[in-house]
OpenMM code with the backbone's topology and positions (N, CA, C; nanometers):
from openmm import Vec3, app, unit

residues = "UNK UNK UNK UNK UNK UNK UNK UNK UNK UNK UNK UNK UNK UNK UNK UNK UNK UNK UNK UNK UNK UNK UNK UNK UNK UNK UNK UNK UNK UNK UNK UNK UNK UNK UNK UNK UNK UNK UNK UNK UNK UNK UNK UNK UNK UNK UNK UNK UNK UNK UNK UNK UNK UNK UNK UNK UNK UNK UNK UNK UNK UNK UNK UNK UNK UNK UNK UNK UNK UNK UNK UNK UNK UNK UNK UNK UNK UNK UNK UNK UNK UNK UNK UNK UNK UNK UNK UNK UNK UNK UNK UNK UNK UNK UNK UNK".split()
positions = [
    Vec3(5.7626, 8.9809, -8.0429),
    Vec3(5.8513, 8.8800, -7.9873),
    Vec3(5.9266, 8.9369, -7.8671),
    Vec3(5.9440, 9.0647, -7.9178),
    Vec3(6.0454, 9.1229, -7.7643),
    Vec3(5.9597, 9.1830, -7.6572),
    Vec3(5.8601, 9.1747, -7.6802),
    Vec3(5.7332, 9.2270, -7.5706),
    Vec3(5.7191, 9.1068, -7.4789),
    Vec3(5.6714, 8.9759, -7.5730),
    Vec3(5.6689, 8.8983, -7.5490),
    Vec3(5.7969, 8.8261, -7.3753),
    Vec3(5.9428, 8.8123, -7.4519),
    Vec3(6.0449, 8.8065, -7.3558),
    Vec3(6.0559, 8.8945, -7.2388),
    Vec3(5.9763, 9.0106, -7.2596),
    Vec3(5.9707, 9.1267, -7.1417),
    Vec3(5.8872, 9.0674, -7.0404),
    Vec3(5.7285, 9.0481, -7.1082),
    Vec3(5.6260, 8.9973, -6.9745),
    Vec3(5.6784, 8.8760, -6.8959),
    Vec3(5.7324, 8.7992, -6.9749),
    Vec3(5.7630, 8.6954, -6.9185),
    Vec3(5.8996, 8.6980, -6.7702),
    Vec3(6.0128, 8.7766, -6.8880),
    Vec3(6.1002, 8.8397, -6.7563),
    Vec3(6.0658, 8.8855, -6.6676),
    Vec3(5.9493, 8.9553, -6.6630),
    Vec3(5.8783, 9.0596, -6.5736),
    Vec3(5.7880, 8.9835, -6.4505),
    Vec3(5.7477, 8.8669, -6.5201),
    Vec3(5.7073, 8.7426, -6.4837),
    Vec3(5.7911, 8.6636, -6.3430),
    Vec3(5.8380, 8.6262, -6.4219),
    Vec3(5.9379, 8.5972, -6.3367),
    Vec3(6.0218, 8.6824, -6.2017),
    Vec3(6.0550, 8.7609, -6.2375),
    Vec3(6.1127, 8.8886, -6.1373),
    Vec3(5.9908, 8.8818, -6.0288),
    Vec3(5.8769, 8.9419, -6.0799),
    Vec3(5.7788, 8.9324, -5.9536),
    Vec3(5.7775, 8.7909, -5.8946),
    Vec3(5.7910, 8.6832, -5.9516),
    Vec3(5.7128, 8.5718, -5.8299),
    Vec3(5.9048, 8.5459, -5.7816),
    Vec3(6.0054, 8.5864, -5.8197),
    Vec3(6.1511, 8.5632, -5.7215),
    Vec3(6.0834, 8.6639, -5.6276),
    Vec3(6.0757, 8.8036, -5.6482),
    Vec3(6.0260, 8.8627, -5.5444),
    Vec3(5.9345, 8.8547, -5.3921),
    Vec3(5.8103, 8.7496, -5.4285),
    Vec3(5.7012, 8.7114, -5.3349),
    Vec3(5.7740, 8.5784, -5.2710),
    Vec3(5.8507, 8.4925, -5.3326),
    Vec3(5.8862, 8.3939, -5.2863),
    Vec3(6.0613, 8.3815, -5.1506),
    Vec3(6.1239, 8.5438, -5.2458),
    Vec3(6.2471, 8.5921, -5.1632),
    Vec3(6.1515, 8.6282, -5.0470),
    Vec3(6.0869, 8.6832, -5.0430),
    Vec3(6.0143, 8.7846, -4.9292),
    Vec3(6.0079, 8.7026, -4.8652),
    Vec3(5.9015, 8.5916, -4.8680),
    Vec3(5.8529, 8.4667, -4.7871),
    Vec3(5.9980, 8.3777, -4.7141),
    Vec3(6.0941, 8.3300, -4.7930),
    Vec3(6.1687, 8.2881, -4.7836),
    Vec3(6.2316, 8.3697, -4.6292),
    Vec3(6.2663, 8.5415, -4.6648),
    Vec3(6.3618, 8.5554, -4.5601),
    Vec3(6.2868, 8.5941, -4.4253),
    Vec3(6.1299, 8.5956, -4.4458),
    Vec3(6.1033, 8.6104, -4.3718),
    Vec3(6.0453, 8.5650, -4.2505),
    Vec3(6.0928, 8.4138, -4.2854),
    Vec3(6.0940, 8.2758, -4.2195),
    Vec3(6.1685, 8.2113, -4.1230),
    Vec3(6.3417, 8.3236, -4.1983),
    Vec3(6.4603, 8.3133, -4.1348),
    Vec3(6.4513, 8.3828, -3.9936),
    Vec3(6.5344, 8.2780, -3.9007),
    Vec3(6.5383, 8.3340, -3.7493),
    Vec3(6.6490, 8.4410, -3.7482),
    Vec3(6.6100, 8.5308, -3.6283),
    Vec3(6.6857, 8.6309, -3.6248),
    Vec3(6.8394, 8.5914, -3.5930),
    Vec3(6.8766, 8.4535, -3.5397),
    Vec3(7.0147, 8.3871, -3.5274),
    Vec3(7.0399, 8.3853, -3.6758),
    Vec3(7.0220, 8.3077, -3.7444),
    Vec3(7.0504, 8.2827, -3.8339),
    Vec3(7.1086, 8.3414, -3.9494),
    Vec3(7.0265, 8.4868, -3.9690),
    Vec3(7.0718, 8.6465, -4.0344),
    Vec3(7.1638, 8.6904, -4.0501),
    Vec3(7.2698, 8.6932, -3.9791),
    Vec3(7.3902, 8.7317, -4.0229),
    Vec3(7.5156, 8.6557, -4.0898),
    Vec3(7.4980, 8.4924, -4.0141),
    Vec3(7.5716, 8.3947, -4.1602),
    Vec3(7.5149, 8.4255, -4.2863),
    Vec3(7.3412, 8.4020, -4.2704),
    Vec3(7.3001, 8.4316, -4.3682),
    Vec3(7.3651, 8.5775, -4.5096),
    Vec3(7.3729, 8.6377, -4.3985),
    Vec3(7.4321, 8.7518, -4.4743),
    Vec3(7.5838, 8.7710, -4.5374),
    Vec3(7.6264, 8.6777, -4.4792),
    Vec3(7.7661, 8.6453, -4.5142),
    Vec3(7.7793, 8.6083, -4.5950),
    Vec3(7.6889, 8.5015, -4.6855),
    Vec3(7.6749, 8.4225, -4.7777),
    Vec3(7.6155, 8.4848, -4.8670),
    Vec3(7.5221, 8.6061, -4.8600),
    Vec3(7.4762, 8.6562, -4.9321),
    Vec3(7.6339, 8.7750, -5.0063),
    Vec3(7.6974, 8.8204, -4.9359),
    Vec3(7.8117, 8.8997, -4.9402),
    Vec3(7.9330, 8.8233, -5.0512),
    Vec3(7.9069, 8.6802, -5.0716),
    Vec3(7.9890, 8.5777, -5.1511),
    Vec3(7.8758, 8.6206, -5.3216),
    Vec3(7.8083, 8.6304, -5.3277),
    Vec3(7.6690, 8.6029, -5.3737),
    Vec3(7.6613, 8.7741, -5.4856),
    Vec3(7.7208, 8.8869, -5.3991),
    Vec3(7.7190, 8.9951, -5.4137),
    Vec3(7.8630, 9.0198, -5.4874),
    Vec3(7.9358, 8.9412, -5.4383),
    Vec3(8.0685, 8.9680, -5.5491),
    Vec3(8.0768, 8.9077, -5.6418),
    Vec3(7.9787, 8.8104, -5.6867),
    Vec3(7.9408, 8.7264, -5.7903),
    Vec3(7.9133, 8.8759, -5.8954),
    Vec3(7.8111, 8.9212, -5.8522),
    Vec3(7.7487, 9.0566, -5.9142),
    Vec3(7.8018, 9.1669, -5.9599),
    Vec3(7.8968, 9.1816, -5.8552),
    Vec3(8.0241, 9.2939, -5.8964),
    Vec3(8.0850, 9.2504, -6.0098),
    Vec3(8.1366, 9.1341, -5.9912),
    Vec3(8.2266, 9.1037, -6.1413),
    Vec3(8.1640, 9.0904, -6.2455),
    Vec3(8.0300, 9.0256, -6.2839),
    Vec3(7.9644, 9.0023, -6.3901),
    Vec3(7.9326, 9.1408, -6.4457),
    Vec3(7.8824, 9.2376, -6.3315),
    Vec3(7.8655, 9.3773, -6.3843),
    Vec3(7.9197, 9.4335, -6.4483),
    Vec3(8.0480, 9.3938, -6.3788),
    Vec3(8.1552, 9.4950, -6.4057),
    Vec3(8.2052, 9.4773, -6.5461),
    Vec3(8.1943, 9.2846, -6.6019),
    Vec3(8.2326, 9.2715, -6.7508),
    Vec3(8.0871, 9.3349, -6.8492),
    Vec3(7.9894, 9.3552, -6.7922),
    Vec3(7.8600, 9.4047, -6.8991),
    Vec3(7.9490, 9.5527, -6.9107),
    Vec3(7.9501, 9.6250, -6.8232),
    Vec3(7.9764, 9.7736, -6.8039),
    Vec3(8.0915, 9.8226, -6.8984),
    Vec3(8.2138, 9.7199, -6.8749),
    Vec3(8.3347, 9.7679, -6.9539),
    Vec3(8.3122, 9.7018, -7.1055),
    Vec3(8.2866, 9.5739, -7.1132),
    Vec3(8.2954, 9.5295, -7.2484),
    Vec3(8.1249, 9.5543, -7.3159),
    Vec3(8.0458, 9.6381, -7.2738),
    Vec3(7.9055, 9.6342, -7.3586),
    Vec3(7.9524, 9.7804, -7.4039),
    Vec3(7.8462, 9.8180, -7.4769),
    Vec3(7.8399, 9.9208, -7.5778),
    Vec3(7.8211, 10.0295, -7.4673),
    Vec3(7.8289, 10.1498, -7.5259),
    Vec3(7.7450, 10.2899, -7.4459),
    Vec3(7.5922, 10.2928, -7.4540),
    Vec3(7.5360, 10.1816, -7.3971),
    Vec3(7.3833, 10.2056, -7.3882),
    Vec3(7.3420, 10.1238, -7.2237),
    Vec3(7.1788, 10.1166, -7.2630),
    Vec3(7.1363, 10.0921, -7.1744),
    Vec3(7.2277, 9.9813, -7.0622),
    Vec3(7.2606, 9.9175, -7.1150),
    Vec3(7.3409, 9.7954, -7.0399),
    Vec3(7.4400, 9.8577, -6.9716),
    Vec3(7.5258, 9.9152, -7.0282),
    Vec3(7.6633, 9.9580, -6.9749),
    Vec3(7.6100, 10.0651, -6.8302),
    Vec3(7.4911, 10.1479, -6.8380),
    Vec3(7.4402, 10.1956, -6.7277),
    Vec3(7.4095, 10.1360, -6.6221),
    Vec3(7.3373, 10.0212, -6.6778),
    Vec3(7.2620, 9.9439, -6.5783),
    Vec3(7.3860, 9.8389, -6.5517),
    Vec3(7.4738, 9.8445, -6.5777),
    Vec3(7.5804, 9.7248, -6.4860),
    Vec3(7.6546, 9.8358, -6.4393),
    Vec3(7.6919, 9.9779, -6.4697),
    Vec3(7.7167, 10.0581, -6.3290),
    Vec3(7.6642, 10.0325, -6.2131),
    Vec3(7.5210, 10.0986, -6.2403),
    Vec3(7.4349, 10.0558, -6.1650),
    Vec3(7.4090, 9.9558, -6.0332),
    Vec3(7.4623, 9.8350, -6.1125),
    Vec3(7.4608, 9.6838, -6.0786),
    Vec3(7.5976, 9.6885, -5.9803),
    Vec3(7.7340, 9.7391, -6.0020),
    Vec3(7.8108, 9.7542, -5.9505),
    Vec3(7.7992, 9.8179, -5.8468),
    Vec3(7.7413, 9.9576, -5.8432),
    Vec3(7.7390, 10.0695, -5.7157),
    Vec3(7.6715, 9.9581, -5.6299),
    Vec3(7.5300, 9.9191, -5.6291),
    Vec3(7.4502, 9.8884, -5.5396),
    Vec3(7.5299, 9.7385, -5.5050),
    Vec3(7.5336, 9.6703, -5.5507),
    Vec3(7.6480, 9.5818, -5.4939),
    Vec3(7.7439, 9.5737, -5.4031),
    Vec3(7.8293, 9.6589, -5.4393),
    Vec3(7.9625, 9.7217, -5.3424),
    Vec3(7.9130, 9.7586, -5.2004),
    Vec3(7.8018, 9.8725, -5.2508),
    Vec3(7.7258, 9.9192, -5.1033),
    Vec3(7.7073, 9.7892, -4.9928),
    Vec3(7.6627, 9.6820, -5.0867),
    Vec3(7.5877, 9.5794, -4.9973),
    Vec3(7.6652, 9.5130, -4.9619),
    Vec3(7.7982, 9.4879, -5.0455),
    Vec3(7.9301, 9.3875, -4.9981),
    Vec3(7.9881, 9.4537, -4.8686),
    Vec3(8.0138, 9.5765, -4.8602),
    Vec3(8.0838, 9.6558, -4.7436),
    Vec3(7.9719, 9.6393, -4.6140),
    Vec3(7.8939, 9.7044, -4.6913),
    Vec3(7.7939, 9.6853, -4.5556),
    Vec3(7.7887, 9.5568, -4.4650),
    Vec3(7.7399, 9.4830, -4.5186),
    Vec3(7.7654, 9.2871, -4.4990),
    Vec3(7.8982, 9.2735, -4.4190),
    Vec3(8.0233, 9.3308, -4.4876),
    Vec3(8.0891, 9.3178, -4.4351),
    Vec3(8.1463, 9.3656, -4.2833),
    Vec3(8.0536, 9.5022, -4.2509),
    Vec3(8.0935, 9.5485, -4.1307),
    Vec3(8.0142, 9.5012, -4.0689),
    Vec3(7.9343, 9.5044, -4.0873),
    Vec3(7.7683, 9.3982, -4.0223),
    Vec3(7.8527, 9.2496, -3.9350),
    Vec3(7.9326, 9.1824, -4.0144),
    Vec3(7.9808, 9.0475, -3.9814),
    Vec3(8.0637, 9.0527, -3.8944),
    Vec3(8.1787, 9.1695, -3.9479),
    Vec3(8.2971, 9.2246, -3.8088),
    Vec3(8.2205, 9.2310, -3.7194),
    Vec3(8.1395, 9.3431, -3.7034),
    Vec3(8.0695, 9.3567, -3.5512),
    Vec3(8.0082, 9.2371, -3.4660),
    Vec3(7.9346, 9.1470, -3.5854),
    Vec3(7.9316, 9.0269, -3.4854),
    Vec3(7.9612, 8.9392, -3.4438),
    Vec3(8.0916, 8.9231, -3.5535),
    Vec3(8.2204, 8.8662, -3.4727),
    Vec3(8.3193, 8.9301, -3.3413),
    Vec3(8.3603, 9.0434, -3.3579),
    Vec3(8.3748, 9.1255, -3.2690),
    Vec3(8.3099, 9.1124, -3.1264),
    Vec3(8.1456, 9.0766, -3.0974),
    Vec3(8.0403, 9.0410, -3.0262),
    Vec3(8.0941, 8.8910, -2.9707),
    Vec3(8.1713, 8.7969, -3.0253),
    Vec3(8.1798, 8.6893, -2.9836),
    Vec3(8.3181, 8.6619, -2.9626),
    Vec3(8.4011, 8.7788, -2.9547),
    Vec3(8.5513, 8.7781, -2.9509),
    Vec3(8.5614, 8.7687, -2.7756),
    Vec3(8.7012, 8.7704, -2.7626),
    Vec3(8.7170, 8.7534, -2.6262),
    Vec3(8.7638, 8.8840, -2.5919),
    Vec3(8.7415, 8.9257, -2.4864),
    Vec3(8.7085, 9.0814, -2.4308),
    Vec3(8.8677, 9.0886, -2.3743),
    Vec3(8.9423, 9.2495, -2.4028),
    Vec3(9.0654, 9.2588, -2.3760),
    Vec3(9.0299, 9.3662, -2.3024),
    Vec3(9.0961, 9.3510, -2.1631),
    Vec3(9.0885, 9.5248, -2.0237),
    Vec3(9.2258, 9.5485, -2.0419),
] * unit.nanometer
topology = app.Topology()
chain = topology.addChain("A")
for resn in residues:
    res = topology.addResidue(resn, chain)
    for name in ("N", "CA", "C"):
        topology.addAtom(name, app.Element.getBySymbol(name[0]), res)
């Protein structure tokens, strides 16, 4: 039964995968960095959910893997975030 719920998860994961791919790689290069902005809303979704597996799950696999879930998150929220300054920054009005 739990093999079972695995292929299927596993299932799934691959075709989000082929279909994300396709998806962003459709997106115009304008478009990419709102895009990313929204993805950065999307990413703190992740942080917090992690963050309740991590503190309130047991000492096992889970509680690792929503570390995990947290680090790589954060990375991507900051990043996103300087990513957006700069191209706002790019459309600011220029001070001599």
């Amino acid at each position: 039964m739990v093999i079972g719920a695995l292929v299927i998860s596993l299932y799934i994961f691959v075709l989000a995968m082929f279909v994300g791919f396709e998806v962003i790689t459709k997106v115009p290069p304008t478009l990419h960095t709102p895009l990313m902005s929204g993805a950065n809303a999307i990413s703190g979704i992740t942080i917090v959910g992690a963050l309740t597996v991590a503190v309130y799950g047991e000492l096992t696999a889970a509680t690792a893997l929503g570390g995990l879930a947290v680090l790589f998150a954060t990375i991507n929220v900051v990043g996103g975030f300087l990513v957006t300054d700069r191209m706002l920054r790019m459309f600011g009005r220029r001070d001599r």
